[in-house]
C-alpha positions as CSV (number, residue, x, y, z in Angstrom):
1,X,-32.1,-6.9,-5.8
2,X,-29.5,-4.5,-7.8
3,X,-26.4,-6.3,-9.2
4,X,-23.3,-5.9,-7.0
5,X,-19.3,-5.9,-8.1
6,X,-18.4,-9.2,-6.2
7,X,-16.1,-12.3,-7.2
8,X,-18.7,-14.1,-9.8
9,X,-19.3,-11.4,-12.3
10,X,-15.6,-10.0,-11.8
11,X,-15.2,-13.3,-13.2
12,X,-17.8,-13.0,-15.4
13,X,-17.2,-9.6,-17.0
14,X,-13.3,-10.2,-17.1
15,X,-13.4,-13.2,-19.2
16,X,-15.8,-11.4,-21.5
17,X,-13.6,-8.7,-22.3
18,X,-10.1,-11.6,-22.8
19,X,-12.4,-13.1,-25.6
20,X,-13.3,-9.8,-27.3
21,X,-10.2,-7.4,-26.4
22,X,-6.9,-9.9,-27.6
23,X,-4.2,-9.0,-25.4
24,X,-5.3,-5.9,-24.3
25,X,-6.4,-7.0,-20.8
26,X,-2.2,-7.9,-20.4
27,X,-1.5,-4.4,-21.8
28,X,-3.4,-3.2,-18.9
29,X,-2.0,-5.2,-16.6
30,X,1.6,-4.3,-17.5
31,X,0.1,-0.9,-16.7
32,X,-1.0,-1.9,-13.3
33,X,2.4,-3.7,-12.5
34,X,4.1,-0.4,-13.1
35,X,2.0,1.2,-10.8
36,X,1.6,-0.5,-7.7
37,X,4.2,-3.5,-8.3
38,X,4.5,-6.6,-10.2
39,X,2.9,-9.7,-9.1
40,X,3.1,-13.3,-10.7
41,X,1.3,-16.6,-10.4
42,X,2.6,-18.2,-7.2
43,X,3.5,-15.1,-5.0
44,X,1.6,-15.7,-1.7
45,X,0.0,-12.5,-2.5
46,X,-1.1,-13.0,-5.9
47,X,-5.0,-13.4,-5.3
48,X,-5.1,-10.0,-3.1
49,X,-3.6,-7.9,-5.8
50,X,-4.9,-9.9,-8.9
51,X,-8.4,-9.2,-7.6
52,X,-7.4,-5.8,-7.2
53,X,-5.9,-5.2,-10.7
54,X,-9.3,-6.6,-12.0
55,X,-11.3,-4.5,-9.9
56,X,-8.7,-1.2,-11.2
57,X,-9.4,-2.7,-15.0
58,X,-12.8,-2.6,-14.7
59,X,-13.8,0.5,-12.6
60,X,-10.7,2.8,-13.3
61,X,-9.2,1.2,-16.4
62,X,-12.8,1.4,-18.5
63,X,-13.5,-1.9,-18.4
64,X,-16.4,-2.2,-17.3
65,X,-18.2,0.5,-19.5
66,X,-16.4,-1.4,-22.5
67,X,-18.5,-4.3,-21.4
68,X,-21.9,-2.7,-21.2
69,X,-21.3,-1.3,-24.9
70,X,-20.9,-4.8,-26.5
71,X,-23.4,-6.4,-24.7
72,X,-26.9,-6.4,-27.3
73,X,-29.6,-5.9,-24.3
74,X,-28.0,-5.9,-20.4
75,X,-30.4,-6.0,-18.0
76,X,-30.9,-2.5,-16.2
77,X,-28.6,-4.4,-12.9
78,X,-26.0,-4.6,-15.0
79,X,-26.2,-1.3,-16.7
80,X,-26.5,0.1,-13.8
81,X,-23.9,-1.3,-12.0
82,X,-21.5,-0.8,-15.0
83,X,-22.0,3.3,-14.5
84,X,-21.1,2.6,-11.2
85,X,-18.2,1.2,-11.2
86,X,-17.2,4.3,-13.5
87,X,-17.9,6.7,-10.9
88,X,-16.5,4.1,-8.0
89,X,-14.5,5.8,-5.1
90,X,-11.2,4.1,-4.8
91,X,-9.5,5.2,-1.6
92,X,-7.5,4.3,1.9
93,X,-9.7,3.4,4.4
94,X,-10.3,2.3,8.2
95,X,-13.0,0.4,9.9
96,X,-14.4,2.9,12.7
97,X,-17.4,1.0,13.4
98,X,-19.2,-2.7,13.0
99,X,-22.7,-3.1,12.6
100,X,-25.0,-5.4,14.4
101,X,-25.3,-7.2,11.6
102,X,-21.6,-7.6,10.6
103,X,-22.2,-6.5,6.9
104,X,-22.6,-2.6,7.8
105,X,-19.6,-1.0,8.1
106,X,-18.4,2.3,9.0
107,X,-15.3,4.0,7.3
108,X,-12.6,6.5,7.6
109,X,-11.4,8.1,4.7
110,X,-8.0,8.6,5.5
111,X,-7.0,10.6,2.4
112,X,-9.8,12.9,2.2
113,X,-11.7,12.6,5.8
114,X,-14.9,11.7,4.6
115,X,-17.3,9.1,6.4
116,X,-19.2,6.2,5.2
117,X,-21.7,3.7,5.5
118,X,-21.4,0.1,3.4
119,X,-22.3,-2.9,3.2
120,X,-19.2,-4.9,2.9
121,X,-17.7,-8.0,3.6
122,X,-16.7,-9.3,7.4
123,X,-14.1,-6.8,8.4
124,X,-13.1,-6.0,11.9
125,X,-12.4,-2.6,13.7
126,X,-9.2,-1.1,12.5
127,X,-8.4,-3.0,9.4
128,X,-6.7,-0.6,7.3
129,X,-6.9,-1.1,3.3
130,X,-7.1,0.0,-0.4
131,X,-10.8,-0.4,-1.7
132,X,-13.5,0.8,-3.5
133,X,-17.2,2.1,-2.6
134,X,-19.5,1.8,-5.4
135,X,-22.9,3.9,-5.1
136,X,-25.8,1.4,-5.3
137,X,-29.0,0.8,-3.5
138,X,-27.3,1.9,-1.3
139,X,-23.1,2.1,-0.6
140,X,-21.5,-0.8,-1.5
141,X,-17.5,-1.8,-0.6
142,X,-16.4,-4.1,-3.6
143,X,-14.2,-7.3,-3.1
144,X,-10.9,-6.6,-4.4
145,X,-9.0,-5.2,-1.0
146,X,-5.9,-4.7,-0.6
147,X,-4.6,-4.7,3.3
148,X,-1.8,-2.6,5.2
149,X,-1.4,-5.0,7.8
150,X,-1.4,-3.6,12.0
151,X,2.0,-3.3,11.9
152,X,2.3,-0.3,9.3
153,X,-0.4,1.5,11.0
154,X,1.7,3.5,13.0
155,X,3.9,4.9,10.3
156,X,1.2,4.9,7.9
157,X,-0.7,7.0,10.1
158,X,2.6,9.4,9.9
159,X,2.7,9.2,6.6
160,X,-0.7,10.6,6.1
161,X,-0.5,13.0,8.9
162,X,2.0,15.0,6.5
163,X,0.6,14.8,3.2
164,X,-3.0,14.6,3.7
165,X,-5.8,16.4,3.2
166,X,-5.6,16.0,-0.5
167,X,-7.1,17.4,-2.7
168,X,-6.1,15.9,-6.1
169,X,-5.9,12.5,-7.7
170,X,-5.4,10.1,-4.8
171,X,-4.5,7.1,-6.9
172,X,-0.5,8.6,-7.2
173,X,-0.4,8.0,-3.1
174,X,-2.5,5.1,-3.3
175,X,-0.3,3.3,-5.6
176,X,2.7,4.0,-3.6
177,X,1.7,2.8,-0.4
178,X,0.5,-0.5,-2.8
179,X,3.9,-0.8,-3.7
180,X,5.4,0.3,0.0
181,X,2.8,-3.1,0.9
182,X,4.5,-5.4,-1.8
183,X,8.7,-4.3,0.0
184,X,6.9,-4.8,3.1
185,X,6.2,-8.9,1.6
186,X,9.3,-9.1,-0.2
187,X,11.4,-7.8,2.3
188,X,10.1,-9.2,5.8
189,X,13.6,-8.7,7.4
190,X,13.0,-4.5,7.3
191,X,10.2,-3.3,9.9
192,X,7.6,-1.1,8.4
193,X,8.4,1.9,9.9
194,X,11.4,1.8,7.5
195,X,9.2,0.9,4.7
196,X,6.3,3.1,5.1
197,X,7.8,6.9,4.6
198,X,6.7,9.5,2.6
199,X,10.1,9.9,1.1
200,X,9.1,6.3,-1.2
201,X,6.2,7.2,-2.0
202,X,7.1,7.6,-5.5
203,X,10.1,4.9,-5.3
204,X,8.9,2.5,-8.4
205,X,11.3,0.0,-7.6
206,X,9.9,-2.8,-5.6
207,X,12.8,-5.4,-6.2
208,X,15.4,-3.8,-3.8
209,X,15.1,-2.0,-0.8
210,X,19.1,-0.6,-0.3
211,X,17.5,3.0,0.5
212,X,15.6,1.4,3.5
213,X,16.9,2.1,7.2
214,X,17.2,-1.3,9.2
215,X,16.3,-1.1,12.3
């Protein structure tokens, strides 16, 4: 059986790197908070989005190939899955299709228009999120997702209707609609349609919300 990214050696891997890098896994995080939007211990979405900044540290962030070059022998899993999370393909997706089995899953790029098959956790038709497909034994969908929830699919399918397909780095729009997810938490009084425009997409503030129709 190959290795896969999932929750144990996330664990795993991350608290190897805090004992050898000092501080620099909080430099990284600082990073990430700019990006997509800070997050503390205690926010009711902190385990979505710390799962997600581990996931970004490792895969996009070099952490994980920083890993497999201190380690004296890893087993060929672990190399291999190292290189993969290198070359992972982080992205907005959609559930088109369940398998039988409820671990195959079919997918919707929605930035580029690409279609896949993983093997992923439960999900459901239509669940819309920021993840990852690493390239295994076969496609893989790693752990740390992040969801738009049903009500910002509409607008979020608006939003993508005028700025995709793309054809350059996708993490600038996936970062904004991260941080277009965090108002949408923070500010629960203002509907997503007024959240979820292409106008914010590169908005870095996540602590107010005064350019945001109400409606």
């Amino acid at each position: 059986m190959p290795a896969v990214l999932d929750d144990r050696r996330i664990e795993l891997w991350i608290g190897d790197l805090t004992g050898r890098g000092g501080d620099a896994l909080d430099r990284a995080r600082e990073v990430f908070h700019q990006r997509t939007g800070a997050f503390e211990v205690g926010d009711p979405w902190y385990e979505e989005r710390i799962r997600a900044f581990f996931e970004w540290y490792l895969c996009d962030h070099g952490g994980a190939e920083r890993w497999l070059e201190a380690q004296a022998r890893p087993s060929p899993e672990d190399r291999a899955l190292a290189r993969a999370c290198a070359r992972s393909a982080r992205s907005l997706y959609t559930v088109r299709e369940v398998g039988a089995d409820g671990a195959t899953l079919a997918l919707d790029d929605r930035l580029c228009g690409g279609r896949f098959e993983v093997l992923g956790p439960a999900l459901a038709v239509g669940d819309t999120f920021d993840g990852r497909i690493l390239a295994l034994d076969a496609l893989h969908l790693s752990p740390g997702l992040v969801f738009h929830p049903p009500e910002t699919h509409e607008p979020l399918a608006a939003l993508l209707d005028a700025i995709t397909p793309l054809d350059g780095d996708r993490a600038p729009i996936l970062d904004g609609l991260l941080r277009m997810r965090m108002r949408l938490d923070r500010f629960t009084s203002i509907r997503a349609k007024h959240l979820y425009r292409v106008e914010a997409l590169h908005d870095r503030d996540i602590l107010s919300a005064g350019w945001a129709r109400r409606g």
